[in-house]
N, C-alpha and C positions, 0 to 999 in steps of 0.2 A: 048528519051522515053524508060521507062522499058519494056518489052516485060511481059507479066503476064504470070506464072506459068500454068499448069494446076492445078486444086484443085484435092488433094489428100485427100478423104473422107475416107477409110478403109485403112492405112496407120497403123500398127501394134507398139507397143513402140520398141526401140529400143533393139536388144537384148541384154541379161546380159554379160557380160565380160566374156572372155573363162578361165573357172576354169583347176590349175593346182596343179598339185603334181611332184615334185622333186627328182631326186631317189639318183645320185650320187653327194653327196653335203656333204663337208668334214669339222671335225676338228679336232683342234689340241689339245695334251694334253703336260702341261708343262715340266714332266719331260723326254719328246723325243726331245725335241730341243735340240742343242749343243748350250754348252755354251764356257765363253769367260773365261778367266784366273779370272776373276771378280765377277764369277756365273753367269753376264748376257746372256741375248740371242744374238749367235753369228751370226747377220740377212747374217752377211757380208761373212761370212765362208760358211752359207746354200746356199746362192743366188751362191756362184764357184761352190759347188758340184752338186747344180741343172739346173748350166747353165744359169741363170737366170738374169735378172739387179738386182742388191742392191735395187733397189727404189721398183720395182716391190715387190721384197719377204718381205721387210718391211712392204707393204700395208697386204701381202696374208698373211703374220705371225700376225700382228693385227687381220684379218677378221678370222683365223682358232680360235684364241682365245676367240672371239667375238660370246656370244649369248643370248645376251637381246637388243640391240640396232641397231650398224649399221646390222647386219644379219637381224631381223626382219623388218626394215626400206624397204632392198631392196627388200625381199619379198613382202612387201604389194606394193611396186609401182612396182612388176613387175605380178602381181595377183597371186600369189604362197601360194595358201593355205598351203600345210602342207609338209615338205620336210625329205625324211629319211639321216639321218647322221650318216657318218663312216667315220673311221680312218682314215686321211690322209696316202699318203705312205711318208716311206715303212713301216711304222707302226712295228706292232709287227716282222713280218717277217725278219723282219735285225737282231731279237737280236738272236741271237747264243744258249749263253746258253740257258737252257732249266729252270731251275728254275725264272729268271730270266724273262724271257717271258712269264711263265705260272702266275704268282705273276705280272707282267704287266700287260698283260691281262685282268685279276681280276678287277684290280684299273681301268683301264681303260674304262673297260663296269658300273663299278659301276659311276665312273664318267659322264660317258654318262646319265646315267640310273637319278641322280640328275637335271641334267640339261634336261630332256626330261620332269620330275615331274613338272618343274617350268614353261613347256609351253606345257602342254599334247595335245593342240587343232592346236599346229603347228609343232612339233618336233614327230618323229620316229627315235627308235632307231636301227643300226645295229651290231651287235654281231661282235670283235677282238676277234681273236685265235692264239692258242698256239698250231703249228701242229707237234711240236717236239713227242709228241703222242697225236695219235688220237681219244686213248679212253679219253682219257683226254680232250681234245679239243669236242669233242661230252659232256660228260658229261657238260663242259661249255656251249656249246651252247645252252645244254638242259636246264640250269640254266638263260639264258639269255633270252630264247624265253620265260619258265612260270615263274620264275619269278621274270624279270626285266621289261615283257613286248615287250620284242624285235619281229620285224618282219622277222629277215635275219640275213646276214653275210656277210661283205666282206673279201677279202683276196687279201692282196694284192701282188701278185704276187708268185712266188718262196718263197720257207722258208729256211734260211740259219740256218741248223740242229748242233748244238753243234761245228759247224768250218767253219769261212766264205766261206770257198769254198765246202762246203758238202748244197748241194742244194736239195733239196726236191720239187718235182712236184705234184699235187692232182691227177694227175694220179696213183701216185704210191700205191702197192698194202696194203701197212702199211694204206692207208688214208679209207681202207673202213669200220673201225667203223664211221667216219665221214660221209662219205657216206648215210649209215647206218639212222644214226640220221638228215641228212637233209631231207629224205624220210621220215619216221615216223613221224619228227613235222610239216613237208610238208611247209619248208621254202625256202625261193630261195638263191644259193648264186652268188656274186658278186666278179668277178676277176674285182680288178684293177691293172692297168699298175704297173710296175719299170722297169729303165734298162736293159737290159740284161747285164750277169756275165762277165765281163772278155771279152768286144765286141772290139775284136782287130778290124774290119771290120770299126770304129766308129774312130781309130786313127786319128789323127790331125784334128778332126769333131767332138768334143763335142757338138756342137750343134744340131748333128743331135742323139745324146743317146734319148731324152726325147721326150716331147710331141709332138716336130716337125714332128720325124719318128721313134725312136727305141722303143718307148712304145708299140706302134702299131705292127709289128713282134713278139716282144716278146710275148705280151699276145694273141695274135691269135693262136700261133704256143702251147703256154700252153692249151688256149681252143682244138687246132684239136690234144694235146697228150690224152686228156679226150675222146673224140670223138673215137678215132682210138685204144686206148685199151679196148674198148666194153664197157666201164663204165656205158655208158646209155642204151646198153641194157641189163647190172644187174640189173641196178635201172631205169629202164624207166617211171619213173616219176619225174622223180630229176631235177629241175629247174633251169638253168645257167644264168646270166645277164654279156653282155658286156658292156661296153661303148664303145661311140664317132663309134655309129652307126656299132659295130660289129668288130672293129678294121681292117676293110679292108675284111671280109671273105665273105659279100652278094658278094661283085665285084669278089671275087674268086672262090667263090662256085664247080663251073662249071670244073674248070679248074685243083682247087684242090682232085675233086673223079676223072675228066679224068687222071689223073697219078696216083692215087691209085689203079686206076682200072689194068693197066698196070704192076703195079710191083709187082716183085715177093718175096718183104720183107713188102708186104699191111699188113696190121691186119685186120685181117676178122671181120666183122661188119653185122648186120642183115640189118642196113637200106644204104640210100646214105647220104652225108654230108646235102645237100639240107631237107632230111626229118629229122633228126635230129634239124638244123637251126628252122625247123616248127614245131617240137614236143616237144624240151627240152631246147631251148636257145631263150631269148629275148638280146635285143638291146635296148641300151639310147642314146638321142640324146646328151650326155654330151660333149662340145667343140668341135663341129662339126655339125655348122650351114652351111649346103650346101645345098642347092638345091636340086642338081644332085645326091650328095651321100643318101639324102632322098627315092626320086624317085625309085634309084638303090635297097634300100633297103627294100622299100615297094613291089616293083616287085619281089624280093626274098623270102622276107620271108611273107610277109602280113602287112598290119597295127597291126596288133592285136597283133604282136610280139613287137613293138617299143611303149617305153615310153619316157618320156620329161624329162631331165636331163640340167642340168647350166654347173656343174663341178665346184661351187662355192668352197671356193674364187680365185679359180684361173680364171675363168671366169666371167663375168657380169651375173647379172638378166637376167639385161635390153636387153642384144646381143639375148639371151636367149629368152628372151619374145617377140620381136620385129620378131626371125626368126621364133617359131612359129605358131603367129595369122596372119601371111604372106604370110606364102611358100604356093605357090599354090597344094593345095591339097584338097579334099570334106572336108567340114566341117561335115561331120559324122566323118571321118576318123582325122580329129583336133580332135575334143573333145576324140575321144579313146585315142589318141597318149597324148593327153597334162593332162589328168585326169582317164579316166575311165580304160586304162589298169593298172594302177599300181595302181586304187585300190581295181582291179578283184586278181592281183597275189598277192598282198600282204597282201590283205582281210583287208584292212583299214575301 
Protein backbone atom coordinates (compact mmCIF):
# COMPACT_ATOMS: atom_id res chain seq x y z
CA UNK A 1 0.00 0.00 0.00
CA UNK A 2 1.20 3.64 -1.03
CA UNK A 3 1.29 5.69 1.98
CA UNK A 4 -0.49 9.32 0.50
CA UNK A 5 1.46 12.46 0.34
CA UNK A 6 0.36 15.34 2.19
CA UNK A 7 -1.39 17.80 -0.26
CA UNK A 8 0.71 20.61 -1.02
CA UNK A 9 -1.75 23.52 -1.93
CA UNK A 10 0.60 26.72 -1.96
CA UNK A 11 3.52 24.99 -3.19
CA UNK A 12 5.28 27.87 -5.58
CA UNK A 13 6.62 26.93 -9.36
CA UNK A 14 9.77 25.74 -9.38
CA UNK A 15 12.50 28.18 -9.49
CA UNK A 16 14.28 29.46 -12.68
CA UNK A 17 17.78 28.06 -13.24
CA UNK A 18 20.68 30.07 -11.61
CA UNK A 19 21.69 32.69 -14.21
CA UNK A 20 25.38 33.04 -14.94
CA UNK A 21 28.10 35.00 -16.60
CA UNK A 22 31.57 33.76 -17.17
CA UNK A 23 34.65 35.96 -16.71
CA UNK A 24 37.83 33.95 -17.66
CA UNK A 25 36.98 32.17 -20.61
CA UNK A 26 39.62 32.11 -23.36
CA UNK A 27 40.54 31.97 -27.14
CA UNK A 28 42.73 31.40 -29.61
CA UNK A 29 43.94 33.44 -32.48
CA UNK A 30 45.49 31.58 -35.46
CA UNK A 31 48.55 33.23 -36.07
CA UNK A 32 50.08 32.47 -32.11
CA UNK A 33 50.03 28.80 -32.50
CA UNK A 34 53.29 27.03 -33.58
CA UNK A 35 53.27 25.59 -36.40
CA UNK A 36 54.68 22.39 -38.01
CA UNK A 37 57.39 22.51 -41.04
CA UNK A 38 53.97 22.21 -43.11
CA UNK A 39 52.30 25.49 -41.87
CA UNK A 40 50.17 23.32 -39.82
CA UNK A 41 49.19 23.49 -36.22
CA UNK A 42 51.95 21.95 -34.07
CA UNK A 43 49.13 20.44 -31.35
CA UNK A 44 51.95 18.06 -30.50
CA UNK A 45 54.93 20.60 -29.96
CA UNK A 46 52.30 22.89 -27.67
CA UNK A 47 50.88 19.90 -25.68
CA UNK A 48 55.43 19.32 -24.46
CA UNK A 49 55.72 23.00 -23.84
CA UNK A 50 52.49 23.18 -21.78
CA UNK A 51 52.96 19.84 -20.24
CA UNK A 52 50.05 18.62 -21.26
CA UNK A 53 48.56 15.23 -23.03
CA UNK A 54 48.44 15.61 -27.05
CA UNK A 55 44.81 14.40 -26.81
CA UNK A 56 43.93 16.91 -24.18
CA UNK A 57 45.48 20.22 -26.27
CA UNK A 58 44.04 18.71 -29.48
CA UNK A 59 40.42 19.13 -27.85
CA UNK A 60 41.49 22.76 -26.13
CA UNK A 61 43.13 23.93 -29.56
CA UNK A 62 39.80 23.04 -31.48
CA UNK A 63 37.55 24.67 -28.38
CA UNK A 64 40.01 28.09 -28.41
CA UNK A 65 39.25 28.20 -32.12
CA UNK A 66 35.66 27.58 -31.81
CA UNK A 67 32.82 30.21 -31.58
CA UNK A 68 29.53 29.52 -33.12
CA UNK A 69 29.05 25.82 -32.18
CA UNK A 70 30.71 23.52 -29.79
CA UNK A 71 31.49 26.98 -27.27
CA UNK A 72 27.88 28.12 -27.57
CA UNK A 73 26.44 24.35 -27.20
CA UNK A 74 28.20 24.17 -23.73
CA UNK A 75 27.14 27.26 -22.57
CA UNK A 76 23.50 26.82 -22.96
CA UNK A 77 23.70 23.29 -21.34
CA UNK A 78 25.69 24.58 -18.61
CA UNK A 79 23.18 27.94 -18.22
CA UNK A 80 25.92 30.55 -19.18
CA UNK A 81 24.33 33.40 -20.32
CA UNK A 82 27.01 35.55 -21.56
CA UNK A 83 30.82 34.96 -21.04
CA UNK A 84 33.82 37.71 -21.34
CA UNK A 85 36.71 36.36 -23.57
CA UNK A 86 40.51 36.88 -23.62
CA UNK A 87 43.47 35.88 -25.02
CA UNK A 88 44.71 32.71 -24.19
CA UNK A 89 48.20 32.72 -22.54
CA UNK A 90 50.84 33.78 -23.08
CA UNK A 91 49.31 35.73 -25.69
CA UNK A 92 50.69 38.92 -26.54
CA UNK A 93 53.14 39.06 -23.65
CA UNK A 94 55.76 36.42 -24.98
CA UNK A 95 56.27 38.36 -28.17
CA UNK A 96 59.58 40.37 -27.52
CA UNK A 97 59.60 42.82 -30.13
CA UNK A 98 57.73 45.58 -29.71
CA UNK A 99 56.43 46.27 -33.30
CA UNK A 100 55.39 43.10 -33.50
CA UNK A 101 53.29 42.89 -30.42
CA UNK A 102 51.84 46.19 -30.74
CA UNK A 103 50.64 45.25 -34.71
CA UNK A 104 49.49 41.87 -32.94
CA UNK A 105 47.66 43.20 -30.62
CA UNK A 106 45.64 45.36 -33.07
CA UNK A 107 44.73 42.25 -35.10
CA UNK A 108 43.82 40.56 -32.39
CA UNK A 109 41.28 42.75 -30.52
CA UNK A 110 39.85 43.54 -33.88
CA UNK A 111 39.52 39.88 -34.31
CA UNK A 112 37.94 39.46 -31.08
CA UNK A 113 35.80 42.57 -31.72
CA UNK A 114 34.28 40.44 -35.28
CA UNK A 115 33.52 37.62 -33.51
CA UNK A 116 31.76 39.46 -30.43
CA UNK A 117 29.50 41.38 -33.44
CA UNK A 118 28.34 38.07 -34.56
CA UNK A 119 26.89 37.08 -30.96
CA UNK A 120 26.61 40.58 -29.12
CA UNK A 121 23.90 38.79 -26.71
CA UNK A 122 26.54 36.08 -25.54
CA UNK A 123 30.11 37.17 -26.19
CA UNK A 124 32.26 40.16 -24.25
CA UNK A 125 35.06 41.30 -25.21
CA UNK A 126 38.45 41.85 -23.35
CA UNK A 127 41.28 44.14 -24.51
CA UNK A 128 45.17 42.22 -25.42
CA UNK A 129 48.18 44.73 -24.99
CA UNK A 130 51.18 45.72 -25.90
CA UNK A 131 53.07 46.79 -22.72
CA UNK A 132 56.35 47.30 -24.33
CA UNK A 133 54.94 51.10 -23.91
CA UNK A 134 52.36 52.13 -21.95
CA UNK A 135 51.30 54.99 -23.47
CA UNK A 136 50.79 53.09 -26.31
CA UNK A 137 49.12 50.21 -24.68
CA UNK A 138 46.69 52.78 -22.75
CA UNK A 139 46.00 54.52 -25.90
CA UNK A 140 44.89 50.89 -27.12
CA UNK A 141 43.03 50.19 -24.58
CA UNK A 142 41.29 53.47 -24.87
CA UNK A 143 40.52 52.38 -28.55
CA UNK A 144 39.22 48.95 -27.31
CA UNK A 145 36.86 49.96 -24.49
CA UNK A 146 34.95 53.07 -27.00
CA UNK A 147 35.29 51.77 -29.73
CA UNK A 148 35.30 48.05 -30.07
CA UNK A 149 33.05 48.02 -27.19
CA UNK A 150 35.27 46.21 -24.77
CA UNK A 151 34.71 45.75 -20.96
CA UNK A 152 38.50 45.14 -19.66
CA UNK A 153 41.70 43.64 -20.08
CA UNK A 154 43.57 40.79 -19.47
CA UNK A 155 47.20 40.38 -19.34
CA UNK A 156 48.66 37.77 -19.12
CA UNK A 157 51.31 37.67 -16.89
CA UNK A 158 54.90 39.22 -17.12
CA UNK A 159 55.75 40.99 -20.53
CA UNK A 160 58.86 39.73 -22.12
CA UNK A 161 60.18 43.53 -23.35
CA UNK A 162 62.29 43.58 -26.64
CA UNK A 163 64.61 40.37 -25.13
CA UNK A 164 63.14 37.06 -23.66
CA UNK A 165 64.83 37.66 -20.67
CA UNK A 166 64.01 41.52 -20.06
CA UNK A 167 60.67 40.94 -18.06
CA UNK A 168 58.48 43.62 -17.25
CA UNK A 169 56.09 43.65 -14.11
CA UNK A 170 52.67 46.04 -14.05
CA UNK A 171 54.21 47.11 -11.10
CA UNK A 172 56.85 48.86 -12.64
CA UNK A 173 56.89 52.52 -12.80
CA UNK A 174 56.97 52.86 -16.89
CA UNK A 175 53.22 51.13 -16.65
CA UNK A 176 51.45 54.23 -15.05
CA UNK A 177 50.08 55.77 -18.20
CA UNK A 178 48.32 52.34 -18.21
CA UNK A 179 47.41 52.71 -14.99
CA UNK A 180 46.33 56.01 -15.57
CA UNK A 181 43.75 54.87 -18.31
CA UNK A 182 42.36 51.82 -16.38
CA UNK A 183 41.17 54.36 -13.75
CA UNK A 184 39.62 57.07 -16.10
CA UNK A 185 37.73 54.40 -18.48
CA UNK A 186 37.00 52.68 -14.99
CA UNK A 187 37.76 49.18 -16.48
CA UNK A 188 38.94 46.24 -14.47
CA UNK A 189 42.06 44.35 -15.47
CA UNK A 190 42.81 40.68 -15.33
CA UNK A 191 46.22 38.89 -14.54
CA UNK A 192 46.34 35.64 -16.01
CA UNK A 193 48.76 32.87 -15.12
CA UNK A 194 52.15 31.86 -17.07
CA UNK A 195 55.06 30.14 -15.81
CA UNK A 196 57.43 31.71 -14.10
CA UNK A 197 60.93 32.78 -16.01
CA UNK A 198 63.74 30.71 -15.78
CA UNK A 199 62.00 28.47 -12.43
CA UNK A 200 65.10 26.27 -11.81
CA UNK A 201 62.98 25.35 -8.28
CA UNK A 202 60.61 23.45 -11.08
CA UNK A 203 63.80 21.27 -12.48
CA UNK A 204 63.03 17.61 -13.24
CA UNK A 205 59.11 18.65 -12.33
CA UNK A 206 57.70 20.11 -15.42
CA UNK A 207 54.57 19.19 -14.16
CA UNK A 208 54.47 21.12 -11.48
CA UNK A 209 55.32 24.80 -13.92
CA UNK A 210 51.55 25.30 -14.88
CA UNK A 211 48.28 24.97 -13.75
CA UNK A 212 49.01 22.22 -11.21
CA UNK A 213 51.21 24.72 -8.95
CA UNK A 214 53.62 27.21 -10.72
CA UNK A 215 50.86 29.56 -12.22
CA UNK A 216 49.62 30.06 -8.96
CA UNK A 217 52.98 31.60 -7.13
CA UNK A 218 53.86 33.33 -10.05
CA UNK A 219 50.67 35.43 -10.42
CA UNK A 220 50.09 36.07 -6.70
CA UNK A 221 53.60 37.10 -6.03
CA UNK A 222 52.88 39.56 -9.55
CA UNK A 223 49.60 40.68 -7.72
CA UNK A 224 51.38 41.40 -3.97
CA UNK A 225 54.36 43.33 -6.32
CA UNK A 226 51.32 45.80 -7.32
CA UNK A 227 50.10 45.70 -3.83
CA UNK A 228 53.32 46.60 -2.08
CA UNK A 229 54.56 49.41 -4.44
CA UNK A 230 51.67 51.56 -3.30
CA UNK A 231 50.00 51.25 -6.78
CA UNK A 232 46.66 51.19 -5.41
CA UNK A 233 46.99 53.86 -3.25
CA UNK A 234 47.94 56.13 -6.32
CA UNK A 235 45.08 54.87 -8.06
CA UNK A 236 42.65 53.54 -5.34
CA UNK A 237 40.06 52.84 -7.58
CA UNK A 238 41.84 50.66 -9.97
CA UNK A 239 40.21 47.23 -10.09
CA UNK A 240 42.30 43.94 -10.24
CA UNK A 241 40.73 40.40 -11.10
CA UNK A 242 42.49 37.05 -10.18
CA UNK A 243 41.63 33.78 -11.05
CA UNK A 244 41.09 30.17 -9.67
CA UNK A 245 40.00 31.91 -6.43
CA UNK A 246 42.78 34.48 -5.90
CA UNK A 247 45.61 32.18 -6.59
CA UNK A 248 46.23 31.16 -3.09
CA UNK A 249 46.34 34.81 -1.43
CA UNK A 250 42.65 34.59 0.80
CA UNK A 251 44.49 31.39 2.52
CA UNK A 252 47.63 33.74 2.79
CA UNK A 253 46.47 37.00 3.61
CA UNK A 254 47.19 36.83 7.13
CA UNK A 255 50.48 35.57 7.15
CA UNK A 256 51.66 37.54 4.25
CA UNK A 257 51.18 41.39 5.96
CA UNK A 258 52.34 39.38 9.36
CA UNK A 259 55.91 39.35 7.78
CA UNK A 260 55.55 42.67 5.98
CA UNK A 261 54.91 44.00 8.98
CA UNK A 262 58.26 42.78 10.39
CA UNK A 263 60.66 43.69 7.76
CA UNK A 264 62.57 46.19 7.52
CA UNK A 265 62.74 46.26 3.38
CA UNK A 266 58.42 46.41 3.60
CA UNK A 267 57.13 49.14 1.25
CA UNK A 268 55.16 51.19 3.03
CA UNK A 269 51.44 51.01 2.14
CA UNK A 270 48.53 53.08 3.57
CA UNK A 271 46.27 49.91 3.97
CA UNK A 272 46.85 46.00 5.19
CA UNK A 273 46.95 43.35 2.22
CA UNK A 274 43.32 42.07 3.67
CA UNK A 275 41.88 45.70 2.92
CA UNK A 276 43.21 46.02 -0.36
CA UNK A 277 41.92 42.15 -1.07
CA UNK A 278 38.26 44.12 0.00
CA UNK A 279 38.78 47.45 -1.80
CA UNK A 280 40.69 46.78 -5.15
CA UNK A 281 40.96 42.93 -6.16
CA UNK A 282 38.24 40.45 -6.97
CA UNK A 283 38.59 36.60 -7.41
CA UNK A 284 36.94 33.99 -10.17
CA UNK A 285 36.15 30.78 -9.47
CA UNK A 286 38.14 29.85 -12.87
CA UNK A 287 39.47 25.88 -12.28
CA UNK A 288 39.07 25.76 -8.81
CA UNK A 289 36.08 24.08 -7.97
CA UNK A 290 36.53 23.39 -4.04
CA UNK A 291 34.56 23.70 -1.50
CA UNK A 292 36.90 24.68 1.19
CA UNK A 293 38.89 27.04 -1.01
CA UNK A 294 35.43 28.85 -1.67
CA UNK A 295 34.54 28.88 2.06
CA UNK A 296 38.31 30.26 2.67
CA UNK A 297 37.62 32.90 0.34
CA UNK A 298 34.44 34.16 1.13
CA UNK A 299 35.55 34.43 4.77
CA UNK A 300 38.44 36.71 3.45
CA UNK A 301 37.41 38.74 1.26
CA UNK A 302 33.33 38.61 1.06
CA UNK A 303 30.93 37.18 -1.53
CA UNK A 304 30.81 40.36 -3.35
CA UNK A 305 34.38 40.11 -4.30
CA UNK A 306 34.09 36.47 -6.14
CA UNK A 307 32.62 35.93 -9.62
CA UNK A 308 32.04 32.54 -11.49
CA UNK A 309 34.54 31.62 -14.02
CA UNK A 310 34.91 27.83 -16.13
CA UNK A 311 38.69 28.68 -17.34
CA UNK A 312 37.11 27.37 -20.58
CA UNK A 313 38.48 25.45 -22.89
CA UNK A 314 40.68 24.18 -20.55
CA UNK A 315 38.02 23.48 -18.24
CA UNK A 316 34.45 22.07 -18.54
CA UNK A 317 31.02 24.12 -18.37
CA UNK A 318 29.55 21.46 -16.99
CA UNK A 319 32.48 20.81 -13.82
CA UNK A 320 31.86 24.53 -13.63
CA UNK A 321 28.15 24.62 -13.50
CA UNK A 322 27.52 21.47 -11.33
CA UNK A 323 30.10 23.08 -8.64
CA UNK A 324 28.27 26.23 -8.47
CA UNK A 325 24.50 25.45 -7.99
CA UNK A 326 25.90 22.96 -5.38
CA UNK A 327 28.47 24.11 -2.96
CA UNK A 328 26.79 24.77 0.01
CA UNK A 329 26.54 28.45 0.33
CA UNK A 330 23.17 30.96 0.63
CA UNK A 331 21.61 31.32 -2.22
CA UNK A 332 21.79 35.04 -2.03
CA UNK A 333 25.41 34.75 -2.06
CA UNK A 334 25.03 31.90 -5.47
CA UNK A 335 23.30 34.29 -7.37
CA UNK A 336 25.95 37.34 -6.58
CA UNK A 337 28.89 34.96 -7.21
CA UNK A 338 27.33 33.12 -10.38
CA UNK A 339 25.76 36.35 -12.12
CA UNK A 340 25.20 39.59 -10.38
CA UNK A 341 28.73 40.51 -9.42
CA UNK A 342 30.27 40.48 -12.79
CA UNK A 343 27.66 42.33 -14.07
CA UNK A 344 27.87 45.17 -11.11
CA UNK A 345 31.87 45.37 -12.11
CA UNK A 346 31.74 45.13 -15.57
CA UNK A 347 28.46 47.08 -15.92
CA UNK A 348 26.97 44.48 -18.47
Amino acid sequence: MTVPSLPKLGTPPAPPPLRKIALEEHFGHPSLFMRDRDGGFDTRREAIIGHLGPEYFQLVQHRLLDFDTARLEAMDEAGVEKVLLSLTTFGIQAIADRDRAQSTARTVNDYLAERVRAHPNRYVGMASLALHDADQAARELERCVTKLGFKGVMVNGYSQVDAPDNLLYLDDARMTPLWEALTELDVPLYIHPRPSHNAVQYDSHPELTGAAWGFAPETATHALRIVYSGFFDRFPTAKLVLGHLGEGLPFLAWRIQHGINFSPNGRSTKKRLSDYLADNIWVTTSGNFSTQALHCTMLTMGADRILFAADYPYEDYAEARDFIETVPISESDRRKIAYDNAKALYRL
